[in-house]
C-alpha positions in Angstrom: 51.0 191.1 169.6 53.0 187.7 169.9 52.4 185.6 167.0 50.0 182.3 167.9 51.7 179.6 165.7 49.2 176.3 166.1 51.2 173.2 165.4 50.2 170.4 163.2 49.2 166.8 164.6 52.6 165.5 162.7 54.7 168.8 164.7 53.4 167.1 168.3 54.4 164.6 167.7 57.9 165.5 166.9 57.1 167.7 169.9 56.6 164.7 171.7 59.3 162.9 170.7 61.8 165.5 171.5 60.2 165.7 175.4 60.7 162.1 175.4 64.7 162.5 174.6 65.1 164.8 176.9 63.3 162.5 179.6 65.5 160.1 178.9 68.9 161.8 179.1 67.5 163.2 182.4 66.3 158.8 183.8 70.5 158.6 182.6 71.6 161.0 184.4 70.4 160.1 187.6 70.9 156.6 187.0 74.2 157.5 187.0 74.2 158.8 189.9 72.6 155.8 192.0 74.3 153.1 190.7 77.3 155.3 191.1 76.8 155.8 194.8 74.7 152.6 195.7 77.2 149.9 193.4 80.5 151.3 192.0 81.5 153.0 195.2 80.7 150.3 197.4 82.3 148.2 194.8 85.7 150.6 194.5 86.5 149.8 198.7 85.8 146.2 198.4 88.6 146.0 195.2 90.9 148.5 197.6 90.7 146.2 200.7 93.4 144.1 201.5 93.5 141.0 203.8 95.1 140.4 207.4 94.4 138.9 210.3 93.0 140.3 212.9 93.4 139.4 216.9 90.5 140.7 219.3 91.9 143.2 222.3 88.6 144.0 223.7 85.2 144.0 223.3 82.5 146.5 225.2 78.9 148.1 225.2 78.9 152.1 224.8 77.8 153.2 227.8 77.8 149.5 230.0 80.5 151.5 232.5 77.4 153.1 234.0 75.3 149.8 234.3 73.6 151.1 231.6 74.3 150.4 227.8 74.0 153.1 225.7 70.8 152.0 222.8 71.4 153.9 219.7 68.2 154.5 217.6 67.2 153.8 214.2 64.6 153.1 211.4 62.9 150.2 210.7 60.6 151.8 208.4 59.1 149.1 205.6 57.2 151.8 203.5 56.1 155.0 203.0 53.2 155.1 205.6 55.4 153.2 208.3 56.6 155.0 211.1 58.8 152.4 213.0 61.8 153.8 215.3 63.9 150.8 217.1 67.1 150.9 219.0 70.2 149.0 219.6 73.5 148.5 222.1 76.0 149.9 220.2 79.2 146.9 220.6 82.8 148.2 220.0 85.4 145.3 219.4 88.8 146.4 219.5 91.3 144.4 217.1 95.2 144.6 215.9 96.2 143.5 212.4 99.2 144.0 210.5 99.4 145.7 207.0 101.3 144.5 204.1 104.1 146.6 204.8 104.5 145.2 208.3 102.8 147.9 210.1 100.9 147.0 213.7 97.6 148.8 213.7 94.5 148.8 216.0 91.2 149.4 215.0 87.4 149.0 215.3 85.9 145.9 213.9 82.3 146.1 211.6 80.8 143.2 209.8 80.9 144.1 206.1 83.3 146.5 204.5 80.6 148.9 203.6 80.4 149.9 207.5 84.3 151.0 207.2 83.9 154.0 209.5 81.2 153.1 211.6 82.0 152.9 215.5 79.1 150.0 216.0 80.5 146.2 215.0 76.8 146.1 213.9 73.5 147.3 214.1 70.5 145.3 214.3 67.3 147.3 213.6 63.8 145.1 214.0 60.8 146.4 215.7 61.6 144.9 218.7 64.2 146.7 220.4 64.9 143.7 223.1 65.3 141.3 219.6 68.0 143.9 218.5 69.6 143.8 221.7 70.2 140.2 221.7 71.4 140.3 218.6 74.0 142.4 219.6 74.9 139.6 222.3 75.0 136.8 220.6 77.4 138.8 218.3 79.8 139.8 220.8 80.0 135.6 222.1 81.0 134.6 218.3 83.4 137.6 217.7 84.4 139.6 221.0 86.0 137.3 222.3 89.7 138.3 223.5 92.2 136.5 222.0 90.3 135.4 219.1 92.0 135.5 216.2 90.4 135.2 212.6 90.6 136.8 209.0 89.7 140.7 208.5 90.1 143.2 205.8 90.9 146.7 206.1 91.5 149.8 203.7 94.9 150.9 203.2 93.7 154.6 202.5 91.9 154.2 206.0 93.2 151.4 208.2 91.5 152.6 211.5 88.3 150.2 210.5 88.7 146.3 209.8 85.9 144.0 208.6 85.1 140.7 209.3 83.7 139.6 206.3 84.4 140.3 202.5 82.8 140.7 199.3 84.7 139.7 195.9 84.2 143.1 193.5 85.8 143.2 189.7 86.6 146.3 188.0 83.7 145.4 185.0 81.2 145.7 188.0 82.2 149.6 188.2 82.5 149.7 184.4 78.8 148.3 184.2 77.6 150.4 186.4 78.7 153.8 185.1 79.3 153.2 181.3 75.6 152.3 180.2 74.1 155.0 181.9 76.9 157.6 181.2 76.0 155.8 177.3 72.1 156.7 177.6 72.9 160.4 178.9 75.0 161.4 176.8 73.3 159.6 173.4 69.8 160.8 174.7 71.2 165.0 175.6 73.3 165.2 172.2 70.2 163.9 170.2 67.9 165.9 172.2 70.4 169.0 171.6 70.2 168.5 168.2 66.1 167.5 167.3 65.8 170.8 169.5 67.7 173.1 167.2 66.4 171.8 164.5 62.6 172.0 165.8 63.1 175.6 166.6 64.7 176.7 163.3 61.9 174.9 161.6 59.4 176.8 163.3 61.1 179.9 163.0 61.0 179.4 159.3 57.6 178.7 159.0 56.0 181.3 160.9 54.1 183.9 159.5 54.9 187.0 158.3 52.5 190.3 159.8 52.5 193.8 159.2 53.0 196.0 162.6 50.6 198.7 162.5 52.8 200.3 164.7 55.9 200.4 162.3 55.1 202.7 159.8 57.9 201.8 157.5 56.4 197.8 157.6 53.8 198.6 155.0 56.6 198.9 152.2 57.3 195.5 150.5 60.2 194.9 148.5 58.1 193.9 145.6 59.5 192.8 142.2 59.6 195.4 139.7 57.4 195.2 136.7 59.0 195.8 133.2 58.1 198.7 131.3 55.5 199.3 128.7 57.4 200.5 125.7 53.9 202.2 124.4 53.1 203.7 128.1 52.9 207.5 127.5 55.2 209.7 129.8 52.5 211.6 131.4 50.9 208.0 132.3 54.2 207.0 134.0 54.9 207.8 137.8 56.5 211.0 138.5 59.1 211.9 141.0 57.9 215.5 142.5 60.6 217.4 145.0 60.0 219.9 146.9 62.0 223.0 147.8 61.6 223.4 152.0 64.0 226.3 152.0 
């Protein structure tokens, strides 16, 4: 039979405690992980951009050489229990910039660095698809203009995307963003690691000790033995009797 071992109020609540580590180190870990992917990466292009300036070639709807722009969908979901799916006219403007290094290169133009990639310039996404639409075309009179020429950035790593505008990122935003919660996960798992071991081997020595009925050698006890009594006559002492099985 397993042995039932009923903790005392003071052992739930180290119990407790214990749990609450290990929630912690787990809140850390992924923590970690969206700040990682929602700040420091985000944060990581904007340091590796560099600046150039960009001239437009062309500008165009996807789709407008049929007479009918291709609308690309999307969600404009505000909650939970919102089910809202818009569209928009997906605008390609075609700049060239040169690198640092004196190198000519074309490339598709998005408004912020964190759409590096992205074939749309933007993508307006309100419930009403017409509102999105004109967004898109008031966009393409400011900046699709040919021959305009203004500021861009671009990655070196990637320079087949350039972005119009540009947000200032320092190294200590990265190091914010990962040390601390790296800090609380690996404070909270060591701690929890250890209380842990220490919980177990304190239960393990306090549990008590039952006789398996099954075991037949678990009725002998190694008990201390008990001196001698110096007047105790030898027929009163225990005697050793061996038997001859041949």
């Amino acid at each position: 039979m397993p042995i039932v071992r009923v903790l005392t109020v003071r052992e739930r609540l180290v119990k407790c405690g214990i749990t609450m580590l290990c929630s912690v180190a787990i809140l850390g870990a992924i923590l970690l992980v969206v700040l990682g992917v929602t700040i420091a990466q985000p944060a990581i292009v904007r340091m590796r951009t560099q600046q150039a300036t960009c001239r437009v070639n062309s500008s165009r709807l996807v789709g407008e050489e049929s007479g009918h722009p291709t609308h690309f969908s999307c969600s404009c979901s505000m909650g939970r229990y919102d089910v809202c799916v818009s569209s928009y006219e997906c605008l390609v403007i075609s700049v060239t910039f040169r690198t640092q290094d004196g190198q000519q290169r074309t490339a598709d133009l998005v408004e912020s660095e964190e759409d590096l990639g992205n074939e749309c310039a933007i993508g307006p996404c309100s419930r009403d698809h017409e509102a999105n639409d004109q967004v898109v075309a008031d966009y393409q009179a400011s900046w699709g203009r040919a021959g305009q020429i203004y500021p861009c950035w671009y990655d070196p790593g990637n320079p087949s995307g350039a972005a119009r505008t540009h947000l200032k990122s320092s190294p200590m935003d990265v190091f914010h963003a990962l040390f601390w919660p790296a800090l609380v996960t690996v404070v909270f798992s060591v701690a929890f690691c250890f209380a842990y071991i220490r919980f177990a081997r304190y239960i393990e020595a306090t549990l008590p000790v039952t006789v398996d009925s099954n075991n037949p050698y678990s009725s002998f006890r190694d008990d201390p033995e008990e001196p001698e009594d110096e007047n105790q006559s030898p027929s009163s002492r225990p005697k050793l009797v061996f038997e001859n099985f041949s």
